[in-house]
C-alpha positions in Angstrom: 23.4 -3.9 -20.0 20.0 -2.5 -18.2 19.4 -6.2 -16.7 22.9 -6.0 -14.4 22.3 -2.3 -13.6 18.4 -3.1 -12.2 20.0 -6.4 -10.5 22.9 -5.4 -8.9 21.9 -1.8 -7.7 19.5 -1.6 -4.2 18.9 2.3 -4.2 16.8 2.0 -7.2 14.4 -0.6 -5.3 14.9 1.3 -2.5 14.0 4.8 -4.0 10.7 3.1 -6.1 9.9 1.7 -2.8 10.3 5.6 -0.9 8.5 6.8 -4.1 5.5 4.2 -3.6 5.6 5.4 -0.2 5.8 9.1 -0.5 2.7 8.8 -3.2 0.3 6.9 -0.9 0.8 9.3 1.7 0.4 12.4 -0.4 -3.1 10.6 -1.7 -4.4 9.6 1.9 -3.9 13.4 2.7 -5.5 14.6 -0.5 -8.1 12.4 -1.5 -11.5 13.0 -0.4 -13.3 10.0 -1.5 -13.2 6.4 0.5 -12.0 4.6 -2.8 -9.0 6.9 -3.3 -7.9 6.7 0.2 -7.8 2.6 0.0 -5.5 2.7 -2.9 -3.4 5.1 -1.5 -3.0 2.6 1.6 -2.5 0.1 -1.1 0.3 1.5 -2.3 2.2 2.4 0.8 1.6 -1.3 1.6 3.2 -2.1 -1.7 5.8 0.3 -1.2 7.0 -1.6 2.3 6.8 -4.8 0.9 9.2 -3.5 -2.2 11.1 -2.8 0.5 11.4 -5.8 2.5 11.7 -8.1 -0.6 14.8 -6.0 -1.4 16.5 -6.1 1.7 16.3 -9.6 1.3 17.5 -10.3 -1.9 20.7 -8.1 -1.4 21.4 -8.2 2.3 20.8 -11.9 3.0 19.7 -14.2 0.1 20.2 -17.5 1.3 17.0 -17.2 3.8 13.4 -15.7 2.9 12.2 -13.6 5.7 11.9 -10.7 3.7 9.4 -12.9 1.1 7.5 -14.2 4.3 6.7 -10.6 5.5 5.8 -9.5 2.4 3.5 -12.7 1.7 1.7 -11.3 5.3 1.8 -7.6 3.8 -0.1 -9.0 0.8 -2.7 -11.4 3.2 -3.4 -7.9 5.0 -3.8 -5.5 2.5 -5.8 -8.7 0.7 -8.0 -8.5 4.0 -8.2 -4.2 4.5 -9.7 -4.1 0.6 -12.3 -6.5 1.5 -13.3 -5.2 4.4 -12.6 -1.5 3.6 -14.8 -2.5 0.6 -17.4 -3.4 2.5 -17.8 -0.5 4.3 -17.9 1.8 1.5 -20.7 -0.3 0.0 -22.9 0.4 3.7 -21.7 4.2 3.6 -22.9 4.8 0.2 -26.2 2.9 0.6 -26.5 5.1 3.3 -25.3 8.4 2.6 -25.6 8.4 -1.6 -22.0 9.1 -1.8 -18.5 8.2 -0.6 -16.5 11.4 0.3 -14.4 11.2 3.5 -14.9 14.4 5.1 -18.3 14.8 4.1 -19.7 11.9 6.2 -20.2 13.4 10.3 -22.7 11.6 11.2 -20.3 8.2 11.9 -18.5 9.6 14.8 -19.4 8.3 17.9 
């Protein structure tokens, strides 16, 4: 009964996908540490591909764009952990912590 509702029904993909969305945002905006800001990003990443996977599945099945973009989603966000991750490492090596707002001496 649960399995035809989930399958057959976009807006719940949709709203978990505005949800996903809508939660990263409110965590960029209110996080203060480095860590807490690239998971937020993560999951508004998330959230789009959600998003395009489901638009493909119910709009146009037959071809796979909506898979290929969110294959590229996940190769980017694969990329912006690493190299987010790595800068983190060199800021706290530097300044002895990792809070966002706290670090001034960066801006150029």
């Amino acid at each position: 009964m649960t399995g035809d509702f989930l399958s057959g029904n976009l807006y719940i993909y949709l709203y978990i996908s505005l949800f996903l969305l809508c939660c990263g945002i409110l965590g960029i905006l209110y996080r203060k540490t480095l860590i807490g800001m690239l998971i937020s990003m993560e999951l508004i990443m998330n959230g789009a591909g959600l998003n395009f996977v489901a638009f493909n599945r119910f709009t146009a099945p037959d071809n796979a764009y909506g898979m290929v973009f969110t294959l590229f989603i996940m190769g980017i966000a694969a990329a912006e952990a690493a190299i987010a991750l790595g800068i983190i490492i060199l800021i706290f090596r530097k300044f002895k912590h990792i809070e966002g707002g706290a670090i001034k001496e960066m801006k150029g």
